[in-house]
C-alpha positions in Angstrom: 16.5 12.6 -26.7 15.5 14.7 -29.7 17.8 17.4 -28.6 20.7 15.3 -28.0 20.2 13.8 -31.3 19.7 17.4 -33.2 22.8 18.3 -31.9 24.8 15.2 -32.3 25.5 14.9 -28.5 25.4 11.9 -26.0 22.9 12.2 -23.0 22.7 10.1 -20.0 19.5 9.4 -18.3 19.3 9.3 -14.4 16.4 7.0 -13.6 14.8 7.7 -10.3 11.8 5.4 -10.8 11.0 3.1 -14.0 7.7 4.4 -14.7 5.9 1.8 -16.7 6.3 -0.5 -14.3 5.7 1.8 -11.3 2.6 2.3 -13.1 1.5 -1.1 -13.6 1.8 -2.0 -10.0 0.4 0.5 -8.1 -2.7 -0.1 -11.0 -2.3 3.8 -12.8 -1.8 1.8 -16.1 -3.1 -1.9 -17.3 -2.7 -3.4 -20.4 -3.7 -1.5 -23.9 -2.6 1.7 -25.9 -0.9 3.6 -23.0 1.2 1.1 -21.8 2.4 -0.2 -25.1 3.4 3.5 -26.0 5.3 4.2 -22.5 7.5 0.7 -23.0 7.8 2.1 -26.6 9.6 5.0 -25.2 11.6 3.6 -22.5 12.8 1.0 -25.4 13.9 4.0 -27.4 15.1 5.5 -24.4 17.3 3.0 -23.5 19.0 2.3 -26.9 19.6 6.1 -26.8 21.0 7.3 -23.8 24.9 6.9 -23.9 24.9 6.3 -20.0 21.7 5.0 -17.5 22.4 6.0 -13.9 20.0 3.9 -11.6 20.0 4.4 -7.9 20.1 0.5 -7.0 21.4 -2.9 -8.0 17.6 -4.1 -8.4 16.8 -1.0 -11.3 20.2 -2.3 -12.8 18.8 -5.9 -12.8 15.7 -4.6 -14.1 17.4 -3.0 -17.1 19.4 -5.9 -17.9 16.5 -8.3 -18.5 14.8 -5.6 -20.4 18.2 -6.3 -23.0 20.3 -3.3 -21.5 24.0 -4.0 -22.0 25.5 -4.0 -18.6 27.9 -1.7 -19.7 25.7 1.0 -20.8 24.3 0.7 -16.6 26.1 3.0 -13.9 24.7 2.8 -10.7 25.2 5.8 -7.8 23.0 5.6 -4.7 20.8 8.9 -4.1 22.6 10.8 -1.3 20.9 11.2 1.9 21.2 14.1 4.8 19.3 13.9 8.2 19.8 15.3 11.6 22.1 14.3 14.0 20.4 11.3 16.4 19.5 12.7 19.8 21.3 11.2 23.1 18.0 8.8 23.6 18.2 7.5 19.4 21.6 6.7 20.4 21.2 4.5 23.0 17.9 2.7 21.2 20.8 1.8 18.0 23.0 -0.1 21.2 20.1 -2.0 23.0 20.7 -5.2 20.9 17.4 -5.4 19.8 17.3 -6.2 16.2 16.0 -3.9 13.5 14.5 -4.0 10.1 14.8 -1.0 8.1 13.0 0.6 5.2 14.5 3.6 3.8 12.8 5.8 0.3 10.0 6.5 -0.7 7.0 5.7 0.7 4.7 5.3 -2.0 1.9 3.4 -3.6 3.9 0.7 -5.3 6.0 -0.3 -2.0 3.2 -1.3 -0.3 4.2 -0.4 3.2 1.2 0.6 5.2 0.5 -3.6 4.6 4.0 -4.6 6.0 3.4 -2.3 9.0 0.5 -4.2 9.6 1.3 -7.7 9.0 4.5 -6.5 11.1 2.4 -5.2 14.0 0.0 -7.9 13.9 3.1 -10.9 13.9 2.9 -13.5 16.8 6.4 -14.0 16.6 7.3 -10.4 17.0 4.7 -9.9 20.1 7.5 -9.9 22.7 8.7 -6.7 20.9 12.1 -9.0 19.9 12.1 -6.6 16.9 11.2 -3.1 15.4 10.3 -1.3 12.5 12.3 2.0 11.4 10.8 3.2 8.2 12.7 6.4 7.4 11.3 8.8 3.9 8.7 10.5 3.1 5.3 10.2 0.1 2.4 9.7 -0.6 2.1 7.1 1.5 3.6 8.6 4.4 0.6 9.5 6.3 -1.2 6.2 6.3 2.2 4.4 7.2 2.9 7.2 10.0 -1.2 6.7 11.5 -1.4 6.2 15.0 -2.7 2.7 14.8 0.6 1.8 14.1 3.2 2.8 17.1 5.9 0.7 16.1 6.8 3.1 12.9 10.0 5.0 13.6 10.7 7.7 10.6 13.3 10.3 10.7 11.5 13.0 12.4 10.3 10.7 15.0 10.5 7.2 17.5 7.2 5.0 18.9 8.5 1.7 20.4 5.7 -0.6 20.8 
């Protein structure tokens, strides 16, 4: 921002997370000092960028009730590459069985490794009527990937229950 304003020149911010609330959920930052000076800063960030890129239609929404103009907002989903499905992933896509599908980051603030559970542990889903494909990769990744929970699919891998 300071160098953008020292030499007179518009900057666009590309948001990939919006910290001060990531950091309130996931508990890193409560109320005090700290937090007042991070939403200080994403105020100020906000009036000053010409352009704010977000990667969804929820950031967007989030921005917008924060007293973003809507015009000011330009969203562009974060391109994604993976491998090419083998022969058996194809055939699991076609089997009719419905799918629910969680695709990022697996972090501290999406609280996965819960949902996996409280997936796993559904009477209504005991007949295996459903399954769980969580494709990305974080912190979280290990706990959500832990073998107490077969029904995870992620990109490198596939556990049917």
């Amino acid at each position: 921002m300071v160098n953008a304003r020292l030499r007179r020149r518009p900057w666009v911010m590309w948001l990939q997370d919006i910290l001060p609330d990531g950091a309130v959920s996931t508990g890193l930052l409560g109320p005090g000092r700290a937090l007042d000076a991070a939403r200080r800063l994403e105020r100020t960030a906000y009036r000053s960028a010409e352009r704010i890129v977000v990667i969804s239609d929820a950031f967007a929404d989030n921005l917008r009730t924060k007293g973003v103009a809507g015009e000011k907002i330009v969203r562009l989903y974060n391109p994604s590459t993976r491998r090419a499905p083998a022969e058996s992933d194809r055939k699991l896509a076609t089997d009719g069985v419905p799918r629910v599908l969680s695709m990022g980051n697996i972090g501290l603030s999406q609280g996965l490794p819960e949902y996996v559970r409280q997936f796993e542990a559904s009477t209504e889903l005991e007949s295996g009527e459903a399954r769980l494909l969580i494709a990305g990769h974080g912190v979280a990744a290990e706990e959500v990937r832990a073998p107490v929970l077969p029904l995870v699919a992620t990109a490198a891998a596939h556990h049917p229950k």
